[in-house]
KEMAR-707034 format. One record per atom (N, C-alpha, C): x, y, z; residue in one letter. Coordinates in steps of 0.02 Angstrom, whole numbers, plus 50000, padded with zeros to 5 digits. Layout:
N
XYZA
...
END
This chain:
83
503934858447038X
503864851547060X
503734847246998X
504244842846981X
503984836046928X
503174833446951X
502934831746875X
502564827446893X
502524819946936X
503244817246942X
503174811846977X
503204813947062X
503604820647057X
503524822047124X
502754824347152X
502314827847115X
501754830047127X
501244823147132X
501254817047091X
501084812447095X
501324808147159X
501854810147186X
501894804947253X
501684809047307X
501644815647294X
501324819547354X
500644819147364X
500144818247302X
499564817447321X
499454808347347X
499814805747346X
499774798947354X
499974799047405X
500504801847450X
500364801747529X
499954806047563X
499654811447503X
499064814747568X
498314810647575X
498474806347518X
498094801847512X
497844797647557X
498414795147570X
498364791147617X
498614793747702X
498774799247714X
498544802147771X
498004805747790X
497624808047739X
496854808747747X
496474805347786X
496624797747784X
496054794447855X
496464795547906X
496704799747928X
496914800748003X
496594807348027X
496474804548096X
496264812248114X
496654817748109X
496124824948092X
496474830248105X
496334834248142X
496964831448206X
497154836748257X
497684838948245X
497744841348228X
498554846248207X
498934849448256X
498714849248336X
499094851048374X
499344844748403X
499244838848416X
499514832248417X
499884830748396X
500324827048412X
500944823648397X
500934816748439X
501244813048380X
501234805148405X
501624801948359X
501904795748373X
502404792248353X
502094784748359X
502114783248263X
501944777948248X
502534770748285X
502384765748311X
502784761348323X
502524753548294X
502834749948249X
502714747048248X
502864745948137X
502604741948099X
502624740648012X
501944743748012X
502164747447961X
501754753447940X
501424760147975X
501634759748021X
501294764548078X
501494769448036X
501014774848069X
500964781948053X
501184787848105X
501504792748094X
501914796248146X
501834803248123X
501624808948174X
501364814148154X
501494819248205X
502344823548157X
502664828948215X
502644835848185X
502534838348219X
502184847348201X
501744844748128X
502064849848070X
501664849948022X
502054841147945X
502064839547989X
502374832447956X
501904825847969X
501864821347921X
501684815447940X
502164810247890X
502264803847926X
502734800347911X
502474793847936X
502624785947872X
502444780947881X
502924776247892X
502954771547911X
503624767047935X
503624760147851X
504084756947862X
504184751947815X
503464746547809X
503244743647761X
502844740147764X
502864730547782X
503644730247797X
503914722847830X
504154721947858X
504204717047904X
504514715147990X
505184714947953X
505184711947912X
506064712247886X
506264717547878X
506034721647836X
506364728347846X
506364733547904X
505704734247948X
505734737047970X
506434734048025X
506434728848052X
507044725448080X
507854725948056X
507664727347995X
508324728347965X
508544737347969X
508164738747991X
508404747747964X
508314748348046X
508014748348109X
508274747648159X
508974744548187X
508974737248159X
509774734748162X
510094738548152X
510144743748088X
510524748448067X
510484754548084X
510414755548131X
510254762048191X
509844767248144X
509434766148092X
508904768748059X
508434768048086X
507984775748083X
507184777348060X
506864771048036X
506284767348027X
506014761747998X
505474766747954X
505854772147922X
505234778647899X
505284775647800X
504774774147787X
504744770547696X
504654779347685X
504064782747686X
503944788847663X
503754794647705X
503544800247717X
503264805547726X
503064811847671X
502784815047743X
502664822147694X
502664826147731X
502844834347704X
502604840447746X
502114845147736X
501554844147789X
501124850347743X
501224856347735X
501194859847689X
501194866447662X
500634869747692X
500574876647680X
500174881047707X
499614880447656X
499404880847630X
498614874747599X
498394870747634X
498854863247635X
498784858547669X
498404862447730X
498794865147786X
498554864147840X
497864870447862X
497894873147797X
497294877447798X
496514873547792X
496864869347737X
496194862847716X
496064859047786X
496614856747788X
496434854047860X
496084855147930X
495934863747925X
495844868047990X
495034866447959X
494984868847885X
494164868947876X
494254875547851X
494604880947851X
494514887047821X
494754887147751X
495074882347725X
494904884147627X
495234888447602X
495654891247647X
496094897947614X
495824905347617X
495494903347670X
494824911147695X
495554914247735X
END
């Protein structure tokens, strides 16, 4: 993994950290910027009515970024640490 790639990964777990973790949930962000969270994925929408409007017009996702967690990730997440 590049460093710029490792650098944008911690920057979206970053910022999916304030969400809860239920990890058997699934839900679908609607709306600029919403947050959307299917199996082991989370994914954020565009951050403007224009865009997000524009990439619907265009029978697009309104998705700016995501991520997938890895088996770490969702170990951290359970609370077991890699036990």
């Amino acid at each position: 993994m590049t460093s710029r790639a490792r650098s944008a990964r911690v920057d979206c777990i970053a910022t999916f950290r304030a969400i809860p973790r239920v990890l058997t949930a699934t839900w679908w962000g609607l709306g600029v910027s919403a947050i959307s969270k299917i199996g082991p994925t989370y994914s954020q929408n565009v951050r403007t009515i224009e865009e997000y409007y524009d990439r619907l017009k265009l029978g697009m996702l309104p998705t700016a970024r995501g991520i997938a967690l890895d088996r770490d990730d969702i170990l951290r997440a359970r609370g077991d640490h890699g036990r």
